[in-house]
N, C-alpha and C positions, 0 to 999 in steps of 0.2 A: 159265471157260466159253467164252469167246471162243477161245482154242489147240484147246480141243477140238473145236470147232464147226469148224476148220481145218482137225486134222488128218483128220476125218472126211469131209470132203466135197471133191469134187475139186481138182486142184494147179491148175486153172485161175482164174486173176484177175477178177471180174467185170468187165464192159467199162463204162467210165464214161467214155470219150471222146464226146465229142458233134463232130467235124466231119466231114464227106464227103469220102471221097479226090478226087485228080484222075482224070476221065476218062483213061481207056489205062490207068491206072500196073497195076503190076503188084505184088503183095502175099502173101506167105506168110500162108493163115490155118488158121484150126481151127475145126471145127465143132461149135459149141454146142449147137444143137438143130435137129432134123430133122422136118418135115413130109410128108405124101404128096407136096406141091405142091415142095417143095425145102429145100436148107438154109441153117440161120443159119450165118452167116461171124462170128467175129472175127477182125479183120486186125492182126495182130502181140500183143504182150499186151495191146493191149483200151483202152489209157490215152489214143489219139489219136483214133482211129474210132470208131466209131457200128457194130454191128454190122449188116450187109449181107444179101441174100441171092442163094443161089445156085440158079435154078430150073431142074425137072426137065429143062426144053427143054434147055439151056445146059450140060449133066455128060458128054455122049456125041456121039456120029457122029448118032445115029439118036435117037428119043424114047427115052428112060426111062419108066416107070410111077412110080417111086421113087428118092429116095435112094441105098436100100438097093442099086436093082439097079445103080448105080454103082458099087458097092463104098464107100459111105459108111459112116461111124461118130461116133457123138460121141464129142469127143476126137482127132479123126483131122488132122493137118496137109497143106494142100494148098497149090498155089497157083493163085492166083483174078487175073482181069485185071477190073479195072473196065469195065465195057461202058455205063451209064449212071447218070449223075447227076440227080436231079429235087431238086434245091434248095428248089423250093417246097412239097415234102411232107419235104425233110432225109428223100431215102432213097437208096440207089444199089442197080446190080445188078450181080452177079459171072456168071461167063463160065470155065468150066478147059479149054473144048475146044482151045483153041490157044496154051495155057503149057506151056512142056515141065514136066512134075511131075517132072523129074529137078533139074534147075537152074534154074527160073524163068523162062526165056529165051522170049522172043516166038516 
């Protein structure tokens, strides 16, 4: 039951890491789930972080309405720069407008 339950549902890892990156770093992730207000990040396969998010302000030049009107997807790989840590809620916030989405570069 268990292989089938596998092969059925997505190739992605659920995320069971519990720490918060460092502020600035910079992190390949993918998007889990999507909100009007923005998206869930996992940062790398899921096993060190704590899944993130990425809000609508923070995807573009200008506002967003959506995810979607970023060209979002679940399932989609990006890269996301940690812009804040809040330790005492254990949550942080992602930032893609000034990571080049080619090579991850500041």
């Amino acid at each position: 039951l268990a292989s089938a339950y596998q092969s059925s549902s997505s190739s992605r890892k659920r995320t069971s890491g519990m720490k918060l990156p460092k502020l600035n770093s910079i992190h390949s992730g993918t998007v889990v789930s999507m909100q009007e207000f923005g998206a869930f990040m996992q940062l790398g396969d899921g096993d060190t972080y704590k899944d993130g998010l990425l809000h609508v302000s923070n995807m573009g030049a200008e506002r967003l309405e959506s995810p979607e009107a970023a060209g979002l997807k679940v399932g989609m790989k990006i890269w996301v720069k940690v812009y804040e840590v809040r330790e005492d809620q254990m949550k942080y916030s992602l930032d893609m407008r000034y990571v080049s989405q080619r090579d991850g570069t500041d």
